[in-house]
C-alpha positions as CSV (number, residue, x, y, z in Angstrom):
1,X,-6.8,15.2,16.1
2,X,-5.7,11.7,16.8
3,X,-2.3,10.8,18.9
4,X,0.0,8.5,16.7
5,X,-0.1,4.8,17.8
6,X,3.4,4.8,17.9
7,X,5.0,7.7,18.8
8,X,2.2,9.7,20.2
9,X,1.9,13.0,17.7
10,X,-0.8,14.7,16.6
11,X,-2.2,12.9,13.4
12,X,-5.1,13.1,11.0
13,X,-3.9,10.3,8.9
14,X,-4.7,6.7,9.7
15,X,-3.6,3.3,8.5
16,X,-5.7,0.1,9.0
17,X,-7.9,2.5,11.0
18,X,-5.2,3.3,13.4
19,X,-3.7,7.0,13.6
20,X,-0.1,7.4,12.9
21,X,1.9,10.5,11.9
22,X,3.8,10.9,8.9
23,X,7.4,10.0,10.3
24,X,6.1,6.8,11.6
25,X,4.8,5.8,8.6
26,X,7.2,6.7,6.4
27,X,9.8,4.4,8.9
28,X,7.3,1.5,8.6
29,X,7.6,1.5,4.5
30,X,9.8,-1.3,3.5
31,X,13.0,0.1,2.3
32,X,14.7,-1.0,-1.3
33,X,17.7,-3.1,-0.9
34,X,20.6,-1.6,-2.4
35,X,22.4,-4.0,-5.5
36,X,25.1,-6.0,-3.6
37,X,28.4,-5.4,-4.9
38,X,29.1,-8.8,-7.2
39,X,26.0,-7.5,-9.2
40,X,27.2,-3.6,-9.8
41,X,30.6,-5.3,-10.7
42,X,28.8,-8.0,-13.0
43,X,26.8,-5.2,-14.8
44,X,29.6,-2.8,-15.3
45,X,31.7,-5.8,-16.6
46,X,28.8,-6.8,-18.9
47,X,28.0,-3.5,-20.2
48,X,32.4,-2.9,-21.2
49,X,32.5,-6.3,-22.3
50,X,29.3,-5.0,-24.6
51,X,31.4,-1.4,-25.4
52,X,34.4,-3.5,-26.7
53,X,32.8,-5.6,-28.9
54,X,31.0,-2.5,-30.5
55,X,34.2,-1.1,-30.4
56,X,35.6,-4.2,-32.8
57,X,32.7,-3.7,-34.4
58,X,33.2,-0.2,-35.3
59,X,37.1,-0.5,-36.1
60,X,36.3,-3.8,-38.4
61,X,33.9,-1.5,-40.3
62,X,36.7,1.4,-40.8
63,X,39.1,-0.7,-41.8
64,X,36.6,-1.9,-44.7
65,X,35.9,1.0,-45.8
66,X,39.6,2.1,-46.1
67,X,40.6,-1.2,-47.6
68,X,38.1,-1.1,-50.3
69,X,40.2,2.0,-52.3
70,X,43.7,0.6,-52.7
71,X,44.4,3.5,-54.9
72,X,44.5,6.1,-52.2
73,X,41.6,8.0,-54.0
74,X,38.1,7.2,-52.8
75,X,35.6,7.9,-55.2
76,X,32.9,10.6,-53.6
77,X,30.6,8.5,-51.2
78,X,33.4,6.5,-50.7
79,X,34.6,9.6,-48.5
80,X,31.4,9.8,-46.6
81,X,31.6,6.3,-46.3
82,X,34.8,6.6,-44.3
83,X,33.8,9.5,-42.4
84,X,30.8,8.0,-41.1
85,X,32.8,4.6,-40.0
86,X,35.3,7.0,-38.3
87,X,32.6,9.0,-36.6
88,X,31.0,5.3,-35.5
89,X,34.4,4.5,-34.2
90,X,35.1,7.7,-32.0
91,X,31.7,7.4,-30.8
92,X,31.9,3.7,-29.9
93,X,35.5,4.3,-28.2
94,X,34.2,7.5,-25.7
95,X,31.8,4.9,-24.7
96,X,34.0,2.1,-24.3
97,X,36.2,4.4,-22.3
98,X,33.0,5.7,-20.1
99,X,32.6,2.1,-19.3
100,X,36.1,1.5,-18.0
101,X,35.8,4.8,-16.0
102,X,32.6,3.6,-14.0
103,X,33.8,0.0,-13.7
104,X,37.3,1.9,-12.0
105,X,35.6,4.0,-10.0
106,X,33.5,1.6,-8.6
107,X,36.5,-1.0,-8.1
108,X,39.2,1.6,-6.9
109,X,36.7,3.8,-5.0
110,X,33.5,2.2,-4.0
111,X,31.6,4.7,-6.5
112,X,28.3,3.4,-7.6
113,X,26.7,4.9,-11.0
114,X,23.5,6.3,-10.3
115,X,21.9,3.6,-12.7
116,X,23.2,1.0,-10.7
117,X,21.8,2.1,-7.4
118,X,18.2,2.3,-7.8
119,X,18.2,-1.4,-8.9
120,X,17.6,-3.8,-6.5
């Protein structure tokens, strides 16, 4: 067995022909910056910004479908209709409120999704 070039451990691996244990070359591999904090804030703005709208969306496409029977009685798929924009809704709003959980957790708290960190 070789002696590491850097720390001087036993090695059988070798870089460029020059023995050097696993510790050492794990230290020597670049590291990935972390995202800096205007970007995690830019993309959890962006991505509520993105849940709002879809949450307009949603609502304007409720509100159709309950406007269109002015009678109170919806004819059969007009039910359905309804229920799916009010299932589209619910589902658009837990998102929109999942986004403004991450965005205040990272502003109040420093909290970084786990999305988030791996970028960089």
């Amino acid at each position: 067995m070789a002696a590491c070039a850097h720390c001087g451990a036993e090695t059988e691996l070798y870089e460029n022909g020059v023995p050097i244990c696993l510790k050492c070359a794990d230290e020597r591999q670049p590291k990935p910056k972390p995202p800096n904090s205007d970007q995690i804030r830019t993309a959890l703005v962006t991505r509520l910004a993105q849940a709002t709208a879809t949450v307009s969306e949603a609502n304007q496409e409720f509100s159709d479908a309950i406007q269109k029977f002015p009678s109170g009685l919806p004819h059969p798929d007009g039910i359905q209709r309804i229920k799916n924009a009010s299932n589209k809704l619910d589902i658009a709003r837990k998102a929109m409120m999942t986004a403004h959980k991450r965005l205040n957790d990272f502003m109040d708290r420093g909290i970084v999704p786990e999305d988030l960190k791996k970028s960089g």
